[in-house]
C-alpha positions in Angstrom: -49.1 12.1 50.3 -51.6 12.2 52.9 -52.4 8.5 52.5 -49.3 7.3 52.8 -50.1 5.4 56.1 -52.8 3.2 54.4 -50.7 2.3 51.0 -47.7 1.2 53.4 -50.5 -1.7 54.3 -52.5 -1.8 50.9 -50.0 -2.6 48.2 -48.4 -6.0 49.5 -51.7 -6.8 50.8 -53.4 -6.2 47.6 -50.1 -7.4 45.2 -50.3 -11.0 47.3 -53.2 -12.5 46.0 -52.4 -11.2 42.5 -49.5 -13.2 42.8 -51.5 -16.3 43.6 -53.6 -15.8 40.9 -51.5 -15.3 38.1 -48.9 -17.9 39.1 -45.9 -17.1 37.2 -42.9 -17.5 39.3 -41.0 -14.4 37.1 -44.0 -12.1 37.7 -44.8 -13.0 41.2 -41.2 -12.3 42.1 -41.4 -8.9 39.8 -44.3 -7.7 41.2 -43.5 -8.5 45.1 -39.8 -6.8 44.4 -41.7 -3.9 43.2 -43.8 -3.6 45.9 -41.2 -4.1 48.4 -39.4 -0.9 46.7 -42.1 0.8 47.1 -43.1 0.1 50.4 -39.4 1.2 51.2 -39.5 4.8 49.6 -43.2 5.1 51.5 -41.2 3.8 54.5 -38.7 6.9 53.7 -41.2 9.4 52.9 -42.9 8.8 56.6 -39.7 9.1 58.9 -38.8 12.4 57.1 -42.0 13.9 57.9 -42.0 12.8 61.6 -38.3 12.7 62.2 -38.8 16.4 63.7 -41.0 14.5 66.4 -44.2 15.2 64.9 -47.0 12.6 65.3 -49.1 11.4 61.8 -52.5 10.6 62.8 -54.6 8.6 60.0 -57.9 7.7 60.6 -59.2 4.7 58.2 -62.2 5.0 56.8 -63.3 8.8 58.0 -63.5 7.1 61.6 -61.7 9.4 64.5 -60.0 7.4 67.2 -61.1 6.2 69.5 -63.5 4.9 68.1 -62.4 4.5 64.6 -58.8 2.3 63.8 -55.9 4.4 63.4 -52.8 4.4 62.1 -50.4 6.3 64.2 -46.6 6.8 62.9 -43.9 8.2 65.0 -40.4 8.4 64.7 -40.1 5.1 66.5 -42.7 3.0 64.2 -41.2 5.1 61.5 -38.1 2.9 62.1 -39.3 -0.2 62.2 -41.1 0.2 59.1 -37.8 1.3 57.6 -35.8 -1.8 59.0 -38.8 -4.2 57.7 -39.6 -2.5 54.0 -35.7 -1.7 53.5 -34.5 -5.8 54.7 -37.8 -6.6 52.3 -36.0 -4.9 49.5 -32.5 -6.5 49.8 -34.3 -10.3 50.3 -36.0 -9.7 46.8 -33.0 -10.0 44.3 -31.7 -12.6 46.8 -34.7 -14.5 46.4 -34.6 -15.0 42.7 -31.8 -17.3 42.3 -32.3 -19.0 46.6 -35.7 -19.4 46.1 -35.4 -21.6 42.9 -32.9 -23.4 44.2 -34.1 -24.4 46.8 -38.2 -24.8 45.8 -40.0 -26.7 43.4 -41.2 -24.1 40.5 -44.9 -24.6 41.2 -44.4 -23.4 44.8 -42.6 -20.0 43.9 -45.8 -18.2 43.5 -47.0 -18.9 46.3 -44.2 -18.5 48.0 -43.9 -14.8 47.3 -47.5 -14.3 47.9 -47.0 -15.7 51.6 -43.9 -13.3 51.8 -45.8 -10.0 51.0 -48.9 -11.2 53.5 -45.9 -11.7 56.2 -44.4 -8.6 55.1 -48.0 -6.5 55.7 -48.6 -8.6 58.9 -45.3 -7.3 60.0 -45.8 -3.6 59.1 -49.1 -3.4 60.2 -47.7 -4.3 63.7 -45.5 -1.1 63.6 -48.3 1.4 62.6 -51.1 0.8 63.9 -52.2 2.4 66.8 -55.0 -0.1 67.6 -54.3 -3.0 70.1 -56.6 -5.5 68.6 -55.3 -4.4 65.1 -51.7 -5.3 66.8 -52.9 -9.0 67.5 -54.6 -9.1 64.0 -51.8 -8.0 62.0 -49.5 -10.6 64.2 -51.1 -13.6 63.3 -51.3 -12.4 59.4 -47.7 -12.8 59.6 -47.4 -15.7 62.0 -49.9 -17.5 59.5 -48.0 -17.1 56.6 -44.7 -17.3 58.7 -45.6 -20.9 59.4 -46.3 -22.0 55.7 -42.8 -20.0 54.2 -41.2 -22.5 57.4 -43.1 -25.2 56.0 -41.7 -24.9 52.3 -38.8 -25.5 53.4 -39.3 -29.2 53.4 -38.6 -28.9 49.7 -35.0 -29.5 51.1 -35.0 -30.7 54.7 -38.5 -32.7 55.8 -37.5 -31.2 59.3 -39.2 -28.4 58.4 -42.2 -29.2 58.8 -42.0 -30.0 62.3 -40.3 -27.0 62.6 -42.8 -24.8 61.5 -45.7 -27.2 63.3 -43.8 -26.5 66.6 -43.6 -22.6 65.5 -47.3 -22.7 65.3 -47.9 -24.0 68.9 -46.1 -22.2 70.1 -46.8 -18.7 68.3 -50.6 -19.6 69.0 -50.2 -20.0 72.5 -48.4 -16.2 72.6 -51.1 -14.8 70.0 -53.6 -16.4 72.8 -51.6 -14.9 75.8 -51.4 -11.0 74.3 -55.5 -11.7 73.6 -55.8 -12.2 77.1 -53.8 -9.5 78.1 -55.6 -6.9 75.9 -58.6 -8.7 77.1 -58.2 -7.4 80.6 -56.8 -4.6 79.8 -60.0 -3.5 77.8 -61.8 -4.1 81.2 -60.3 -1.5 83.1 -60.4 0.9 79.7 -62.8 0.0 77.9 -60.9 1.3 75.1 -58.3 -0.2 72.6 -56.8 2.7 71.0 -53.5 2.9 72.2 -53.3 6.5 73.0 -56.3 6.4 74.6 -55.4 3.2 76.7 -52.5 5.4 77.6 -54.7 7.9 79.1 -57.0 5.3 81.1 -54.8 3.3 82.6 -52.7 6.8 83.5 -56.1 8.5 85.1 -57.5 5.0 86.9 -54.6 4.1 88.5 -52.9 0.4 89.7 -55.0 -2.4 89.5 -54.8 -6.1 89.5 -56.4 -6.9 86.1 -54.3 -4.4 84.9 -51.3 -6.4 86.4 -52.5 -9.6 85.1 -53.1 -7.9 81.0 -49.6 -6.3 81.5 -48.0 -9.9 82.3 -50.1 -11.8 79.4 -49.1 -9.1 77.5 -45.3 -9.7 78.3 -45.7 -13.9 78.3 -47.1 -13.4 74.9 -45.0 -10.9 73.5 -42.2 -12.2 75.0 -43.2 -15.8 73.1 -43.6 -14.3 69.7 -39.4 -12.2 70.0 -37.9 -15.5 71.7 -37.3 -14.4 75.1 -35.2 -16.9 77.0 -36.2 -19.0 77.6 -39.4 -19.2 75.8 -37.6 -18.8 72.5 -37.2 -22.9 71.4 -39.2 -22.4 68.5 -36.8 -20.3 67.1 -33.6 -22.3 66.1 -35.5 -24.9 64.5 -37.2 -22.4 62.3 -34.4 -20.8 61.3 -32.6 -23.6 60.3 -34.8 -25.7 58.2 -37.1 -22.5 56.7 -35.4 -21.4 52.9 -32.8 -19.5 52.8 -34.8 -16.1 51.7 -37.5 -16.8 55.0 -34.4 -17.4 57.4 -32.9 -14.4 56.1 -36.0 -12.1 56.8 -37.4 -13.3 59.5 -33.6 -12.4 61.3 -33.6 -9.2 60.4 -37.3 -8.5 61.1 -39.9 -10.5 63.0 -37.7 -10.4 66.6 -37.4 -6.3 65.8 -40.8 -6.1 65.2 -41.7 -7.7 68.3 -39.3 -5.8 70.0 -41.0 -2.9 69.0 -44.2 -3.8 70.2 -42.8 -4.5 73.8 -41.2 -1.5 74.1 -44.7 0.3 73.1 -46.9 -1.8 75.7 -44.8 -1.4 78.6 -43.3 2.7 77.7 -46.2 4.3 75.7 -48.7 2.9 76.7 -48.1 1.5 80.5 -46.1 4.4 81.5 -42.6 4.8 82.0 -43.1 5.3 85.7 -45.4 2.1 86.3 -44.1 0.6 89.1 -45.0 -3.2 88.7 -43.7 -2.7 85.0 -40.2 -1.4 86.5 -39.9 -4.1 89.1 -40.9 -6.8 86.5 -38.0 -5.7 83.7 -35.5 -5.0 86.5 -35.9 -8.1 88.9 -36.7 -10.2 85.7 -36.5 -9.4 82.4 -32.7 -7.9 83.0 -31.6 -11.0 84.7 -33.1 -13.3 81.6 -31.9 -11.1 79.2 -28.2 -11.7 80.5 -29.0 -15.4 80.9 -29.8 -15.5 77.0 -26.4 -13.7 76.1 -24.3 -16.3 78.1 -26.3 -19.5 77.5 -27.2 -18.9 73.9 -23.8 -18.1 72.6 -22.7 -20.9 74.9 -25.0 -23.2 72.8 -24.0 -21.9 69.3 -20.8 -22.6 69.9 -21.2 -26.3 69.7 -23.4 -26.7 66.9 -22.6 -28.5 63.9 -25.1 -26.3 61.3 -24.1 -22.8 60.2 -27.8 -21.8 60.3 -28.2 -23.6 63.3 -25.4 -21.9 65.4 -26.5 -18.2 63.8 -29.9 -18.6 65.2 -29.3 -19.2 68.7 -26.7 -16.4 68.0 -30.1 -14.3 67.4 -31.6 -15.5 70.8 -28.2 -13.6 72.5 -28.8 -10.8 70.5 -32.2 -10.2 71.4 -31.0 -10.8 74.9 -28.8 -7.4 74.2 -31.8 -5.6 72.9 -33.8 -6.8 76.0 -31.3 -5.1 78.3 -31.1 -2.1 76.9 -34.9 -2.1 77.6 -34.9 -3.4 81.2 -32.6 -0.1 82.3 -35.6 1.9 81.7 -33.5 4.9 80.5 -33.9 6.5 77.8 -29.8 5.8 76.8 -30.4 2.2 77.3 -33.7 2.3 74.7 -31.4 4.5 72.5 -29.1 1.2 72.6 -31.7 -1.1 72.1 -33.5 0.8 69.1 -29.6 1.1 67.7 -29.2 -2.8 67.9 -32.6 -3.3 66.6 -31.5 -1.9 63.1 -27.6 -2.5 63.3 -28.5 -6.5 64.1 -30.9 -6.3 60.9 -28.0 -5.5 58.7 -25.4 -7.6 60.5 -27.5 -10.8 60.7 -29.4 -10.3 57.2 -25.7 -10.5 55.7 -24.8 -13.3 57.5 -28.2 -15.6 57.0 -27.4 -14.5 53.1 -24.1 -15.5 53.5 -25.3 -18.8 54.5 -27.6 -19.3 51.9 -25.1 -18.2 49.2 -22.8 -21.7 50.8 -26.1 -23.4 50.6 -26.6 -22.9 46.8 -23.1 -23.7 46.4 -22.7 -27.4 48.2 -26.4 -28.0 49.3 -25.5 -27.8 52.7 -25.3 -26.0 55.5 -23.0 -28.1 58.1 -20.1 -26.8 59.4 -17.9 -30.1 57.7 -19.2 -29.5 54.7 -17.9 -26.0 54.0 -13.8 -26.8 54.8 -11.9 -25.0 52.8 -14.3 -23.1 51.2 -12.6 -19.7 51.2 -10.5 -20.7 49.1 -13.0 -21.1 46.2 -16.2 -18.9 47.5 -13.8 -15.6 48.6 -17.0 -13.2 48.2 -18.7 -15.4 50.7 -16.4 -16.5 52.7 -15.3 -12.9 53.4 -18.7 -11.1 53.5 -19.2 -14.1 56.7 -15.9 -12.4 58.3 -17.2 -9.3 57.5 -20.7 -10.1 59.6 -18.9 -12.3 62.3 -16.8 -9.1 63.3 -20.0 -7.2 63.7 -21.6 -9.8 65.8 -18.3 -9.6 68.1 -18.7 -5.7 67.9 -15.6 -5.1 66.6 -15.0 -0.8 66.1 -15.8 -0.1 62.8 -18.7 -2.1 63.0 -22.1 -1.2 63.4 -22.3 -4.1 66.1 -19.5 -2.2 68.2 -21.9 0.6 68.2 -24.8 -1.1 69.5 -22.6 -2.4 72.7 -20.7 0.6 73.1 -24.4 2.3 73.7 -25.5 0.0 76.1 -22.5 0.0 77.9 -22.7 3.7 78.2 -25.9 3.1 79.9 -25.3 0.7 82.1 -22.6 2.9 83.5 -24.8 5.7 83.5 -26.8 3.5 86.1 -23.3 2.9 88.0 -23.8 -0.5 87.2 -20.1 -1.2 86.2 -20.2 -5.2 86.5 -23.2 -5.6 83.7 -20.7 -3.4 81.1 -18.1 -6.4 81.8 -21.2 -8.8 81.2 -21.6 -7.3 78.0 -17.7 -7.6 76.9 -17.4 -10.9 78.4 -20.8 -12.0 76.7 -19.0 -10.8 72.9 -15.8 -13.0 73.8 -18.1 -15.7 73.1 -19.3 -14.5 69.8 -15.4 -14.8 69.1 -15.1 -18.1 69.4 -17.8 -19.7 66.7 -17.0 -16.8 64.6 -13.3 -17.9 64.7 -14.7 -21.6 64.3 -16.1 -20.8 61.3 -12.8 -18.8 59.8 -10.9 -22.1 60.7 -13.3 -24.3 59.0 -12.9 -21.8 55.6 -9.7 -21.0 55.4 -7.7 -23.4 57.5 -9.2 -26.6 56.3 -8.1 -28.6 53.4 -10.8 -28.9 50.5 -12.1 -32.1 50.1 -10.7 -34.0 47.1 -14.2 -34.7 45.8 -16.2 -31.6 45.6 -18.9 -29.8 43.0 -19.7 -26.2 44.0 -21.9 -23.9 42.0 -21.0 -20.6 41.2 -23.2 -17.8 43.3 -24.9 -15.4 41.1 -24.4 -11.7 41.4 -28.2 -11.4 42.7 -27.2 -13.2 45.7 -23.7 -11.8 46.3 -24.6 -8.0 45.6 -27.8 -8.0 48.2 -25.5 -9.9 50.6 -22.6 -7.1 50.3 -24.6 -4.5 50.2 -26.1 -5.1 53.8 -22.7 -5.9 55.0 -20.7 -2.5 53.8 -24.0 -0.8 55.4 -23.2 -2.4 58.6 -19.7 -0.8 58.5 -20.7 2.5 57.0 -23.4 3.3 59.8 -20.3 1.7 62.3 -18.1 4.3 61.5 -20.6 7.3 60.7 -23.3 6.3 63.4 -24.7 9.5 63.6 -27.7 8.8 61.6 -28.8 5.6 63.5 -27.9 7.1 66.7 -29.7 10.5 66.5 -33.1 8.6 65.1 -32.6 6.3 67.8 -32.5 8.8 70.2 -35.2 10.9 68.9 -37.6 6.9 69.2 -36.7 6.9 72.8 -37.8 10.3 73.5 -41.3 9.4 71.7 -41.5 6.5 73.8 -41.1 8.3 77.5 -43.8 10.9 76.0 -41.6 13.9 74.5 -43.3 14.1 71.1 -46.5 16.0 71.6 -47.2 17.6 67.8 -49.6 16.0 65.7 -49.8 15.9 62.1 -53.8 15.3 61.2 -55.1 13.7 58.2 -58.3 11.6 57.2 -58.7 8.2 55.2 
């Protein structure tokens, strides 16, 4: 039990090479399922020993921070490690039956030993408490991000400018957050994250530090798809297999998320003064900007994959907000969106693949009439669209209703009708897409393959989640709130154990 921290990172990063090696697509697929389950129920074990705000502190290799590299698990990290083993889990049996369809059999090894190195690069980010170890563990999953983008020229050669352009772009954030932690190292001289807390807190306001906090941001801020540095994104989304698109919605932008709201709260300050002018007098008005002109854009596009991803640009726009309020109800809201948007758009990318296997396409033309044929489908999309509108009884209606709340705890009345207005326009391509299902005549000529149950029952599953945690929130709302406090410095027990 008291390694828990380190097999969260050693079994996918040990199971991916095996799957390499062996090269059977059945038992690479086995294996990383298993894995992913068992990352999950570690993922499980950890938030229920630190839900009571109690700090675990591992030190790898005997090594005592600062030093040594530690793995530090809150409540908040705690989370995120749910949200990214737990999607990991439902993508698996999805995977079986996308995967093949969509890659050549001598890939599928491969491709699963990719996934688990992008699934460790990803929870690495969320528990370590190393800076470096943050950049490290980014570019293990940016690395194999790039290649799962890149297999998805099995189906659409765009891909692979897709992921080419991903890679420019990701390196140029990797090389800003270097820089950052580069200058904030000279004012430190530490890297530990609790420790850089305590540094920059005792030696003050500086200019370096200014400049490492804005790399920090630039780069960060590259790697989530900020708007507007966030044009890598659709592209990726929309060529990448269905399985990729499908996780890297539900994780990659929470993730990064996550490590934003760590750099500028934990370890910044919540008081720092250039940080506070820089989300307020920046970071709020761009995050509005991407709720407006990314939905705007969605509405017009002629993909389904396509129009979902810029939809992801808005929402991370949403989660932004919450963050640039700098209260501790508007991180409540954003941590609340992080994991309600993981279930909300991991159903709808799935849903998306599943009319993918069907027709072997994903334009908007090509899927008329299709609800009358594909009902699962058709009405798990619905089912997702209504949460992306925040409809109640929706775990989407609970992320807005949160960061309303704060923005009227801030008396700022005329953002809350931002927010509402801003979900009007996730009406309209939802409704687009209900007209082109059920409203459209079938085409004479048409050949659709059955989905299997592995595809419809991982799709459901993270849809009927959505509206279970929209109508019994307390659960999301409470950890949530308990990740917010741990980010403005409540949580001051520590739970000690050695590597």
């Amino acid at each position: 039990m008291s390694n828990l921290p380190a097999l969260q990172i050693i079994l996918p990063l040990m199971a991916a090479p095996i799957c390499a090696m062996v090269g059977r697509p059945k038992f690479a697929w086995g294996l990383a399922t298993l894995v992913a389950w068992a990352s999950f129920a570690i993922s499980i074990l950890l938030f229920l020993s630190v839900r009571d705000g109690t700090v675990i502190s591992y030190d790898m290799g005997g090594w005592a921070p600062p030093l040594g590299i530690e793995y530090r698990v809150d409540v908040l990290n705690a989370f995120v490690l749910m949200i990214v083993s737990g999607m990991t889990s439902f993508v698996m049996p999805y995977a079986l039956k996308s995967v093949a369809s969509e890659l050549h059999e001598s890939q599928h090894a491969y491709f699963y030993t990719a996934f688990l190195l992008c699934m460790t690069g990803l929870m690495g980010v969320a528990i370590t408490g190393d800076a470096f170890n943050v950049f490290v563990f980014l570019e293990i999953s940016s690395l194999s991000t790039y290649a799962l983008v890149a297999m998805g020229a099995a189906r659409d050669k765009r891909a692979l400018t897709a992921a080419f352009n991903y890679l420019i772009m990701g390196t140029i954030g990797a090389t800003f957050f270097v820089i950052g932690l580069g200058m904030m190292y000279m004012v430190t001289g530490t890297l530990n994250m609790a420790d850089l807390a305590q540094k920059i807190a005792a030696n003050g306001d500086s200019r370096t530090l200014r400049m490492g906090f804005s790399f920090v941001l630039v780069g960060i801020g590259l790697k989530l798809a900020m708007f507007p540095l966030h044009l890598w994104l659709p592209n990726a989304y929309s060529y990448a297999p269905s399985a990729v698109t499908t996780f890297l919605a539900s994780t990659a932008t929470k993730v990064a998320i996550y490590v934003m709201a760590r750099f500028m709260f934990s370890i910044f300050g919540f008081d720092y003064d250039f940080q506070a002018n820089t989300m307020q007098f920046i970071m709020l008005p761009l995050a509005l900007v991407a709720m407006f002109a990314a939905s705007t854009v969605a509405i017009f596009q002629e993909d389904l994959k396509r129009m979902l991803a810029y939809s992801s640009v808005a929402q991370v726009g949403y989660m932004l907000l919450g963050m640039s309020f700098l209260t501790q109800l508007g991180l409540t809201a954003t941590v609340v969106h992080m994991f309600n948007h993981a279930l909300i758009k991991g159903g709808l990318f799935m849903a998306a693949g599943c009319f993918i296997y069907a027709v072997n396409s994903s334009r908007i033309d090509d899927l008329k009439g299709l609800g009358r044929i594909m009902p699962w489908t058709s009405a798990a999309f619905v089912l997702g669209g209504l949460g992306l509108i925040g409809v109640p009884m929706t775990a989407g209606f609970i992320s807005k209703w949160y960061l309303m709340q704060a923005a009227f705890e801030l008396d700022w009345w005329p953002i809350a009708l931002l927010i509402v207005a801003s979900s009007l326009l996730a009406v309209i391509y939802v409704w687009r897409m209900v007209e082109v299902l059920y409203l459209r005549d079938l085409p004479e000529k048409n050949d659709v393959r059955a989905v299997p149950l592995t595809m419809l029952v991982p799709m459901w599953g993270l849809l009927l989640l959505s509206v279970y945690f929209g109508v019994s929130a307390d659960i999301t709302v409470s950890a949530a709130s308990r990740a917010a406090n741990a980010l403005i410095g409540a949580s001051n027990i520590f739970w000690q154990s050695g590597g």
